[in-house]
N, C-alpha and C positions, 0 to 999 in steps of 0.2 A: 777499693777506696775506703778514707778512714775520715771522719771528720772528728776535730776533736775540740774543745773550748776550756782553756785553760785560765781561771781564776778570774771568770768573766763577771764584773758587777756593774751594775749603772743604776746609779739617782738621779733624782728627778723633782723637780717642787712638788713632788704627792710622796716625796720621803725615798726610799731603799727601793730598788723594784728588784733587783738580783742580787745577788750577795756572796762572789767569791762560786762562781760554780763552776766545778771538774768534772767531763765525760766526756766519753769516745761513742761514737756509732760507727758503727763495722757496714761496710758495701752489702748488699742485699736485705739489710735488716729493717724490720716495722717497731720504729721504736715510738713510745705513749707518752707525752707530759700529762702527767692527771695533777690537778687540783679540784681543792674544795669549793663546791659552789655554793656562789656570794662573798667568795673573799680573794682579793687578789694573789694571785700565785705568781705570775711573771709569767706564762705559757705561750704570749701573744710576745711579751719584749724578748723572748729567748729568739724564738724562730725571726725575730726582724734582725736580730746580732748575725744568726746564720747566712742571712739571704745577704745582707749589707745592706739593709731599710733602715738598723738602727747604728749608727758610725761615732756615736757618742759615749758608748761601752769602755771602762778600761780591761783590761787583759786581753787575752787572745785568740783567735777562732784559727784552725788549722786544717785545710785540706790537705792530704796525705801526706802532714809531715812539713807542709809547705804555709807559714804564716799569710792570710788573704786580709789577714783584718782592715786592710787599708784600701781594698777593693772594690770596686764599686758594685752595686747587683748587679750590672749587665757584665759584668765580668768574670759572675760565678758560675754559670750556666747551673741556676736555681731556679726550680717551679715552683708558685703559690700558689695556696687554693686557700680563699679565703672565704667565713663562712656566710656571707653576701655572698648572690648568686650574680657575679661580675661577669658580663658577658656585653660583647657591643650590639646595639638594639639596634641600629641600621645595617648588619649583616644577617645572615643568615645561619643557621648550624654550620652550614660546611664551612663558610667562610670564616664563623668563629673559630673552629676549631684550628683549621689551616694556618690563621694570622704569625703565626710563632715561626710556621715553616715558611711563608713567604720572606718575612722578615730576614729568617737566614737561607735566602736564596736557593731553595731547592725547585726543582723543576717541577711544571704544572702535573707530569704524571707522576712523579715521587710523591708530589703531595695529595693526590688524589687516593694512592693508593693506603698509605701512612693514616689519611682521615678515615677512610671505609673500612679500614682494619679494626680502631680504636674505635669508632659511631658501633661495628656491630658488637664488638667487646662489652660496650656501657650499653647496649640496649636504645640506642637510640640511633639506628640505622635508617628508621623509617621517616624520622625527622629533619633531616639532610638539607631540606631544602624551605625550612620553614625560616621564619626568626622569631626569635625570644619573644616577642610579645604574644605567642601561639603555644605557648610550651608551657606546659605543669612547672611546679615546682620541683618536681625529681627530674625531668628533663631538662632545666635549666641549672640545675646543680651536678646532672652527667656532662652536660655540654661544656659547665667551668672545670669539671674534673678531667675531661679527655682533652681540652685545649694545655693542660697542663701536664699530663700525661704522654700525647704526643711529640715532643720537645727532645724527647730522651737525654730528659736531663738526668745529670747525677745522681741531685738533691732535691726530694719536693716534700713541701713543706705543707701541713695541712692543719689551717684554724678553724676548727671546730667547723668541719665544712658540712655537717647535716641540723646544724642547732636550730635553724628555722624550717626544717620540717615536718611533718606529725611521725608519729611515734612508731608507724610500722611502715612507711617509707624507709625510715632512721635506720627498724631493723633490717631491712632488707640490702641497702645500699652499703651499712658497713662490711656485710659479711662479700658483698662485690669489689668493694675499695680491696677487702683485704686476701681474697683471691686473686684480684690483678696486680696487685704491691708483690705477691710472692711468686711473679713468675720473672720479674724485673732483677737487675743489679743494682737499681735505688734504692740508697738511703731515704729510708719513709722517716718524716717525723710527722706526727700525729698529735695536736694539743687538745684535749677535751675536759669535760669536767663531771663525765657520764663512767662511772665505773664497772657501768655492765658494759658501754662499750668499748672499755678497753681491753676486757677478758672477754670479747666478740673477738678483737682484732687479732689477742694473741703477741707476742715478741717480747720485746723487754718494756718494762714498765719506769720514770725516771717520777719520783712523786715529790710533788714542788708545793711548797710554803709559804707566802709572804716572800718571796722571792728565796728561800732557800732549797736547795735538795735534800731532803730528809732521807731519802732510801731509790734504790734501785734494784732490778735484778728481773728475775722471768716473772711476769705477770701475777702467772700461777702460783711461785712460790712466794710472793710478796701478800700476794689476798691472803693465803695461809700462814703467811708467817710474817706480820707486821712488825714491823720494828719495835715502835711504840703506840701511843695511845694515839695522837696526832693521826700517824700513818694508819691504822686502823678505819679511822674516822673514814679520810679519804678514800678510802677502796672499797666502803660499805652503803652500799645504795639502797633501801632507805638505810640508816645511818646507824651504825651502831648500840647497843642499849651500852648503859655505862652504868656501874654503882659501885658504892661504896662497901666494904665489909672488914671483917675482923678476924682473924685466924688465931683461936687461943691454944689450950693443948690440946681440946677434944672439940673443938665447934668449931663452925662458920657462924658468925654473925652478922644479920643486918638491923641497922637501926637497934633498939633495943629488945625487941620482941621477936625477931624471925632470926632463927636460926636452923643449923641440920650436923646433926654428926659428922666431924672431921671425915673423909673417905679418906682410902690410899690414893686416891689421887692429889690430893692436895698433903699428904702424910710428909713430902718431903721438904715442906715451907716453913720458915721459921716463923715463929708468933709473932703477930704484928698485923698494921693496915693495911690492904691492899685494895686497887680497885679491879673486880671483875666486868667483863663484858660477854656480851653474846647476842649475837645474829638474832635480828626481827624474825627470820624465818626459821632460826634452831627453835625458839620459843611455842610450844602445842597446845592442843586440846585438850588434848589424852596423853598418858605417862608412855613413852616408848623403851624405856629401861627403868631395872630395879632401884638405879640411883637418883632416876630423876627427881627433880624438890618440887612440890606442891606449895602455891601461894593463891592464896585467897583474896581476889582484888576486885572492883569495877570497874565497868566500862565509862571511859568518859567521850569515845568519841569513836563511829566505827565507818570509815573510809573505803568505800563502793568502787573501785576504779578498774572497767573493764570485767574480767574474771578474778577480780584478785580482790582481797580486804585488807585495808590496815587499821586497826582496831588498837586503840590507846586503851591504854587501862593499869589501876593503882591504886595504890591503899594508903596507909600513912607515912610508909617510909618509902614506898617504890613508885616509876614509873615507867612503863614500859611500854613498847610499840611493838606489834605481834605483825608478822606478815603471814598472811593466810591465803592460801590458792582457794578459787569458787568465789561464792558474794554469800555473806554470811549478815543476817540483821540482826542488830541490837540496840537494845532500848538501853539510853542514859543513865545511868547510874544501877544497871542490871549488875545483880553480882556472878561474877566468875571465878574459876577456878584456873588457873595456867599453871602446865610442865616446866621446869628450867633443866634442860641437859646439862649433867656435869658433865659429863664429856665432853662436851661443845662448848664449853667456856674458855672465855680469855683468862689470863689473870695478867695485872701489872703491877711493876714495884710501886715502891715511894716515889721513886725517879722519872715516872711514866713510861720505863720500858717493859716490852713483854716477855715472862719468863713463862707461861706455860703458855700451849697452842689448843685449841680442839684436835680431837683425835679423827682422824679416818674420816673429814669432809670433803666432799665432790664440790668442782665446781656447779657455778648455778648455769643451768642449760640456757 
């Protein structure tokens, strides 16, 4: 099965929400709308265009070739999971789960079995016969994802279905969602605004703008090789550093003070503005190569979360957000020293797109 949306836009009295968007999803595939969070992408009006929740769309949505646009949801056989934990509170698990297959008449032991397959799949076999109002928040967000799952539907569509819960539930349940997505012939679509967890999930990546699509493709090669400055942003959790410099015949300049000898890495750029970038976490302690640049900055703020630090810090022309594994203190206006790998730099034109990549980066585990 192929679904496919052909030059699909819809406004709305809050202005533009889509704008002309072209893709295909291919049958088996986990495919990711990522946007930026806190700004409207469209990831919630796409998936209501798919289901037919939103019928006020111009252009065209196409199941295998076959225009639906004028279909009603109950005529798509389309799952949603949305990221409320929707579940009916005078039923039970089983009977949550089950409602879809009564609904389409299947027999009390087809449905018996079809539920006890998928309850033990998500981990919630033990819960069967409880109801929602007795259930964690991971058990009531397996119990909406198996009621949607059991269906065997096509298409299941999924809005941001772990956003209300803490942070290692999150991690645990995607890497589930996306072992049971890969044993299926469903089209997954996936809308989140979490870019680690869409390089959790894996497939193709579709990365959405103020309602436009900016870029596509595998995940992997899209974190590695952003488009532009935009797209960068979006797939950088914490979030890109960005700055300004100057490429003359033999420098790199920043601001008017810091600079470093042109390298051959940068030897094939024409002189001119450009803006580079680089990863919170390329940024160190300590120098790991002969090229690295040394900048002499303070701290202005160092962020304790868990095992991990993110530590602000800047001088007169720069600032920059370091991510650092362990919990590291530091006092306010302490001065530091920070590495910048050339290796691990962005660079972008005038234009905002990107013409060089970092070299030889893993993804983040």
């Amino acid at each position: 099965m192929t679904i496919q949306l052909s030059n699909v836009s819809l406004r709305t009295d809050k202005g533009q929400v889509l704008s002309d968007i072209n893709l295909t999803f291919e049958s088996g595939s986990i495919n990711i709308l990522l946007g930026m969070r806190g700004i409207a992408s469209g990831k919630t009006s796409l998936l209501r265009a798919i289901a037919g929740l939103e019928m006020s769309h111009t252009g065209s949505v196409l199941f295998d070739k076959v225009d639906i646009t004028k279909l009603s949801v109950q005529m798509r056989n389309v799952a949603f999971v949305h990221q409320q934990f929707i579940n009916y509170t005078h039923l039970t698990v089983r009977e949550n789960i089950g409602s879809p297959l009564y609904v389409a008449k299947l027999s009390a032991d087809d449905v018996k079995s079809k539920v006890d397959a998928i309850a033990k799949q998500l981990n919630i076999d033990s819960c069967l016969e409880r109801f929602p109002s007795e259930l964690s928040g991971g058990q009531l967000q397996r119990t909406a994802l198996a009621r949607a799952l059991v269906k065997d539907a096509r298409v299941i569509l999924l809005d941001e279905p772990l956003l209300n819960l803490d942070y290692k539930l999150r991690e645990a349940l995607r890497y589930e969602i996306r072992d049971l997505l890969k044993k299926t012939d469903t089209i997954a679509v996936y809308a989140t605004n979490d870019p680690n967890e869409a390089l959790a999930l894996g497939g193709k990546v579709f990365l959405l703008d103020e309602g436009k699509l900016i870029q596509e493709g595998e995940v992997s090669n899209v974190y590695r090789e952003p488009f532009n400055i935009k797209a960068a942003r979006i797939l950088n959790d914490p979030e890109i550093n960005l700055f300004k410099g100057l490429i003359n015949e033999n420098e790199v300049v920043f601001g008017s003070e810091l600079y470093f000898p042109k390298s051959s890495r940068f030897s094939k750029l024409k002189m001119g503005q450009y803006t580079f970038g680089i990863k919170p976490s390329h940024l160190s302690l300590l120098p790991s190569h002969d090229d690295d640049f040394e900048f002499s900055m303070h701290v202005e703020l160092a962020e304790i979360s868990g095992a991990e630090t993110f530590l602000h810090i800047a001088n007169r022309h720069l600032n920059f957000l370091v991510h650092l594994p362990g919990v590291h203190a530091y006092k306010i206006d302490a001065p530091i020293k920070i590495y910048l790998p050339i290796l691990k730099m962005f660079v972008f034109d005038e234009a905002k797109h990107a013409i060089m990549f970092p070299i030889n980066v893993p993804l983040p585990a």
